[in-house]
PALOTOR-674079 format. One record per residue (C-alpha): x, y, z; residue number from 1; residue in one letter. Coordinates in steps of 0.001 Angstrom, whole numbers. Example, Ala and Ser with C-alpha at 12.3 -4.5 7.8 and 13.67 -1.06 7.14 Angstrom:
BEGIN
<volo c1="12300" c2="-4500" c3="7800" pos="1" code="A"/>
<volo c1="13670" c2="-1060" c3="7140" pos="2" code="S"/>
This chain:
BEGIN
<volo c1="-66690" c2="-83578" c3="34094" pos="1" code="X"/>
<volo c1="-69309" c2="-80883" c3="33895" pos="2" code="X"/>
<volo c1="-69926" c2="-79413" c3="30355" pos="3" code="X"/>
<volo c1="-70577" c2="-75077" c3="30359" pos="4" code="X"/>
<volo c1="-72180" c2="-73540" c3="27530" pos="5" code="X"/>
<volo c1="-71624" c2="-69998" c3="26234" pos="6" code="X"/>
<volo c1="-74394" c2="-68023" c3="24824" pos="7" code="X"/>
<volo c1="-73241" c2="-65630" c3="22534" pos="8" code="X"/>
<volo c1="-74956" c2="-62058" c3="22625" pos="9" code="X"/>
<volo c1="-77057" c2="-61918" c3="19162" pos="10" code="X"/>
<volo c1="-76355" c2="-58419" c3="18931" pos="11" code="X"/>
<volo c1="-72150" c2="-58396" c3="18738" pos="12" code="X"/>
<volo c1="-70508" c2="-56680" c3="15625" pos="13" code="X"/>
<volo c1="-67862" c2="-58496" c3="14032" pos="14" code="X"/>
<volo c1="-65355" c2="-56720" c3="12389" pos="15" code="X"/>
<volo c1="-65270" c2="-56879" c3="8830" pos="16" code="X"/>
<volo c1="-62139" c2="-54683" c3="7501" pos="17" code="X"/>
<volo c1="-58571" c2="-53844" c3="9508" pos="18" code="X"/>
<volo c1="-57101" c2="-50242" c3="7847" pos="19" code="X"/>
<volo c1="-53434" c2="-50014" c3="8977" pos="20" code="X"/>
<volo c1="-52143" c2="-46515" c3="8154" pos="21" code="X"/>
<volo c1="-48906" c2="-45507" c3="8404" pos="22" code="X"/>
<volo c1="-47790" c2="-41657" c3="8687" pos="23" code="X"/>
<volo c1="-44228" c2="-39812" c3="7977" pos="24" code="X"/>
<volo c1="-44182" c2="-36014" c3="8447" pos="25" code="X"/>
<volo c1="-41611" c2="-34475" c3="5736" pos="26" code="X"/>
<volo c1="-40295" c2="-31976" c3="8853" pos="27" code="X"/>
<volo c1="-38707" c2="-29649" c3="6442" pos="28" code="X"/>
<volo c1="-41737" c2="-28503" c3="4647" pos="29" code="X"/>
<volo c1="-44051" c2="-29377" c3="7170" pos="30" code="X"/>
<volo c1="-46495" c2="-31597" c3="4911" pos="31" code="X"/>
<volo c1="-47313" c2="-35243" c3="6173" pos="32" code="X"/>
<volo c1="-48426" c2="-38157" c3="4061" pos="33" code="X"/>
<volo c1="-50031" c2="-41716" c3="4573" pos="34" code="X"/>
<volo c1="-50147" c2="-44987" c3="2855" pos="35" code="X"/>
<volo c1="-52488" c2="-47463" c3="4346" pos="36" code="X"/>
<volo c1="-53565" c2="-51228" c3="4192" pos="37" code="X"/>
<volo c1="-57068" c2="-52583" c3="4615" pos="38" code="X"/>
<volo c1="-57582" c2="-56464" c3="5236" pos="39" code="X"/>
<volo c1="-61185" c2="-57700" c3="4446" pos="40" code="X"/>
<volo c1="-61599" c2="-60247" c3="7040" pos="41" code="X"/>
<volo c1="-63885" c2="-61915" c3="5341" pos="42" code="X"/>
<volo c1="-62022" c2="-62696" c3="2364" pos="43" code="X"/>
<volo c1="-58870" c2="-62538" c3="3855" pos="44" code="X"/>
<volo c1="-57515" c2="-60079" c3="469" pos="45" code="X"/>
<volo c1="-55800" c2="-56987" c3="1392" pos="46" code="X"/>
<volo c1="-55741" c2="-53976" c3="-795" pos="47" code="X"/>
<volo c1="-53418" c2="-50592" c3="-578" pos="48" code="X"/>
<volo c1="-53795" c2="-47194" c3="-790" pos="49" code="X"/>
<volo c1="-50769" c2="-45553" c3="-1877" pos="50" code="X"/>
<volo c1="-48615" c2="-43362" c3="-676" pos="51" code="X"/>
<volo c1="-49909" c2="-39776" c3="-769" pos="52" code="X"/>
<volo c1="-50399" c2="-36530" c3="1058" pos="53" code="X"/>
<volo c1="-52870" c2="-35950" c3="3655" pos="54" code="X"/>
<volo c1="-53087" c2="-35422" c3="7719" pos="55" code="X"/>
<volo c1="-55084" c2="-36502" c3="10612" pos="56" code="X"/>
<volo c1="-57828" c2="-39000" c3="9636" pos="57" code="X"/>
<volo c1="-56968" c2="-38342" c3="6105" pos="58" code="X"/>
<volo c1="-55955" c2="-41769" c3="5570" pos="59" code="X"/>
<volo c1="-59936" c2="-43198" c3="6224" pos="60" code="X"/>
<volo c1="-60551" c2="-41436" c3="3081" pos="61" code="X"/>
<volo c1="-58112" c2="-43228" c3="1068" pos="62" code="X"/>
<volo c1="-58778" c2="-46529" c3="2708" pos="63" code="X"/>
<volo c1="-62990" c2="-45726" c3="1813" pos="64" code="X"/>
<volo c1="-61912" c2="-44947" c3="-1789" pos="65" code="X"/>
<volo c1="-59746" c2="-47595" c3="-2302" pos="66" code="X"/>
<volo c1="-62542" c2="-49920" c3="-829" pos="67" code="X"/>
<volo c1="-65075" c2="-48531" c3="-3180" pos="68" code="X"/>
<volo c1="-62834" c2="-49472" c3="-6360" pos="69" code="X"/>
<volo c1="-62335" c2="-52319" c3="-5646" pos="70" code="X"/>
<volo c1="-66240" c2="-52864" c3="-4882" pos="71" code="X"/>
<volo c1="-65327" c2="-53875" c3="-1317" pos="72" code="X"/>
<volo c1="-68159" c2="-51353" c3="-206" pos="73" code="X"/>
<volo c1="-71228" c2="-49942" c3="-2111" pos="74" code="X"/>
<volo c1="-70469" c2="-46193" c3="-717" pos="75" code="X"/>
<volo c1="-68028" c2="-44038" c3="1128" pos="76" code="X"/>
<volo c1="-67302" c2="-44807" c3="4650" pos="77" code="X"/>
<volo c1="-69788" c2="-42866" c3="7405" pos="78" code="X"/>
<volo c1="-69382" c2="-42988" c3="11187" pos="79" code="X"/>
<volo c1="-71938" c2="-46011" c3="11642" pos="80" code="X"/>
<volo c1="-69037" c2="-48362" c3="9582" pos="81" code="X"/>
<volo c1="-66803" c2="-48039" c3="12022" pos="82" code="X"/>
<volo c1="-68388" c2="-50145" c3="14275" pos="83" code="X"/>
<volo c1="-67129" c2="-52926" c3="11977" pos="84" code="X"/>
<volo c1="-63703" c2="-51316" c3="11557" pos="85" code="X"/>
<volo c1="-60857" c2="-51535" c3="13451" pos="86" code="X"/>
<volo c1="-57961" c2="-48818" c3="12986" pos="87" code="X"/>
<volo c1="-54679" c2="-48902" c3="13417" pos="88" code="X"/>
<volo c1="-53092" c2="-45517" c3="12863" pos="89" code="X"/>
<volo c1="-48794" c2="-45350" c3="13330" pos="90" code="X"/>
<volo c1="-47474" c2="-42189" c3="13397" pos="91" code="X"/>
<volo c1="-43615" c2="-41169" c3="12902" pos="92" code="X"/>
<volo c1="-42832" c2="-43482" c3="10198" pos="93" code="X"/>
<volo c1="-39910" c2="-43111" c3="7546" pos="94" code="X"/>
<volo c1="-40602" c2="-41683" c3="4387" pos="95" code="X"/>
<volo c1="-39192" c2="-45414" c3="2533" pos="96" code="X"/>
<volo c1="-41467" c2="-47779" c3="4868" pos="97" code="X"/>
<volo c1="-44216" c2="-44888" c3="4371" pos="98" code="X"/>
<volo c1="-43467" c2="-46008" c3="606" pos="99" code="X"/>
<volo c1="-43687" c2="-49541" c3="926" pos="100" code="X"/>
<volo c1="-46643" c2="-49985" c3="2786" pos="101" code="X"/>
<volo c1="-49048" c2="-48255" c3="75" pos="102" code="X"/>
<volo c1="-47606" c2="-51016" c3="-2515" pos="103" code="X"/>
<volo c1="-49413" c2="-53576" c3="-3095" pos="104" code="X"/>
């Protein structure tokens, strides 16, 4: 039986948080709003941020400000972080899961 070894690249990024947003558009005003969840995979603790308007990438900024109160991160999220971030952004969501998902 022949043994290989794997060398592992020195250089690889692991990812250190997971935000999960989730997005309902109210289609009678037009406004949409986000909750999300970020999982600290180093801890394995997940914190919320709750439910609240905002479109687009808004929900990064929520995640980032929830991260810094909870001293998860020393300052806001900038485009080098992201390399340690993975995003999961799911659009067309009902209002009540919407809801749910920025509760802790």
């Amino acid at each position: 039986m022949k043994i290989q070894t794997i060398k592992i690249k020195e250089n690889i990024t692991m990812i250190k948080y997971v935000i999960h947003s989730k997005k309902w558009r109210d289609r009678i005003n037009g406004n949409t709003y986000h909750a999300a969840r970020i999982l600290n995979t180093q801890n394995n603790l997940m914190i919320a941020a709750p439910f609240q308007y905002g479109y687009g990438d808004q929900f990064i900024q929520s995640a980032s400000e929830v991260m810094l109160e909870n001293n998860w991160i020393k300052e806001k999220l900038k485009g080098i972080d992201f390399q340690e971030i993975h995003i999961i952004d799911q659009d067309d969501c009902k209002k009540k899961e919407v809801e749910k998902w920025g509760q802790s």
